[in-house]
C-alpha positions in Angstrom: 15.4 -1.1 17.5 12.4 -0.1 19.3 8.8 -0.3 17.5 8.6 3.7 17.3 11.6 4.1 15.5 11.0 0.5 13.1 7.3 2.1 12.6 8.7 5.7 11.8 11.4 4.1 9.4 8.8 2.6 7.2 6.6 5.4 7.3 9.9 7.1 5.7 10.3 4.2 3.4 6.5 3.8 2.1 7.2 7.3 0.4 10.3 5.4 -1.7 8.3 2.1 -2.8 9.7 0.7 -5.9 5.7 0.8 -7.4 2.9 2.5 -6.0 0.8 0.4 -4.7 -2.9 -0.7 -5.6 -5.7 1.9 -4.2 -6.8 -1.2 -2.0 -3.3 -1.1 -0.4 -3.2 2.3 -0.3 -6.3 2.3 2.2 -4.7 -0.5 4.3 -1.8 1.6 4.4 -3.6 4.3 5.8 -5.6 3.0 8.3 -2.7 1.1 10.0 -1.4 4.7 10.1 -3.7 6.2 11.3 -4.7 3.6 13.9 -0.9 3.5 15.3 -0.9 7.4 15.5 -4.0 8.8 16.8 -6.4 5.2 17.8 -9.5 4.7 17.4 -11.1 6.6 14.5 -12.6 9.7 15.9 -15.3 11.8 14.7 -18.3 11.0 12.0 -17.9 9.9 8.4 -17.4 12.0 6.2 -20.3 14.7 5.9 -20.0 14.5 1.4 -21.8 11.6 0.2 -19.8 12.6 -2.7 -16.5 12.2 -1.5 -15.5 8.7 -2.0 -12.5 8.8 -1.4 -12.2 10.4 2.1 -15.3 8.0 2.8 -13.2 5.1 2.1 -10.6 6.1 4.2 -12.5 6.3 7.1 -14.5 3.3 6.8 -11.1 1.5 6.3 -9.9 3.3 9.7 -13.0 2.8 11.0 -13.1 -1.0 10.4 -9.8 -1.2 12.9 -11.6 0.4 15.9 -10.2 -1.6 19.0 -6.5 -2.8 17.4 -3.8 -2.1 20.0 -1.5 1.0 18.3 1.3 -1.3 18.6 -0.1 -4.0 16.5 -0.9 -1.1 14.2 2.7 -0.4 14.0 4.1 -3.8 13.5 1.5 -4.6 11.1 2.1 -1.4 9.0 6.2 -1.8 9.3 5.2 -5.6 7.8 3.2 -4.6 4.9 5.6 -1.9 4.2 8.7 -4.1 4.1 6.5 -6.8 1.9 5.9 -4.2 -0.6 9.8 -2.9 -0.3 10.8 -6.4 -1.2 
């Protein structure tokens, strides 16, 4: 199966996950997304000082700057099968 279709399965299957997982995962979770669909994080930090959350997001995207979208991909399918298991 092609890494597409692997990374677009897990996508579909971090949605069922037995147990949601911690917030840290969650952010690792995102960024990996985020960095196999779009790159490199684009665009300035949030402009809310306030806003935590979306702050944490992109600092966690932000801290992948220069991974390959394909290792994006086979590292989110990974984690996503770990936390399936």
């Amino acid at each position: 199966m092609e890494l597409q279709q692997q990374f677009e399965n897990a996508i579909a299957e971090s949605k069922t996950l037995p147990e949601r997982p911690s917030n840290e995962t969650l952010l690792q979770l995102y960024s990996l997304y985020k960095q196999a669909s779009e790159g490199d994080a684009n665009g300035e930090a949030p402009a809310n000082p306030f806003d935590f959350v979306a702050k944490a997001k992109y600092e966690a995207w932000e801290a992948l700057r220069g991974m390959r979208k394909e290792k994006a991909m086979q590292e989110y399918i990974d984690l996503v099968k770990k936390l399936s298991s």
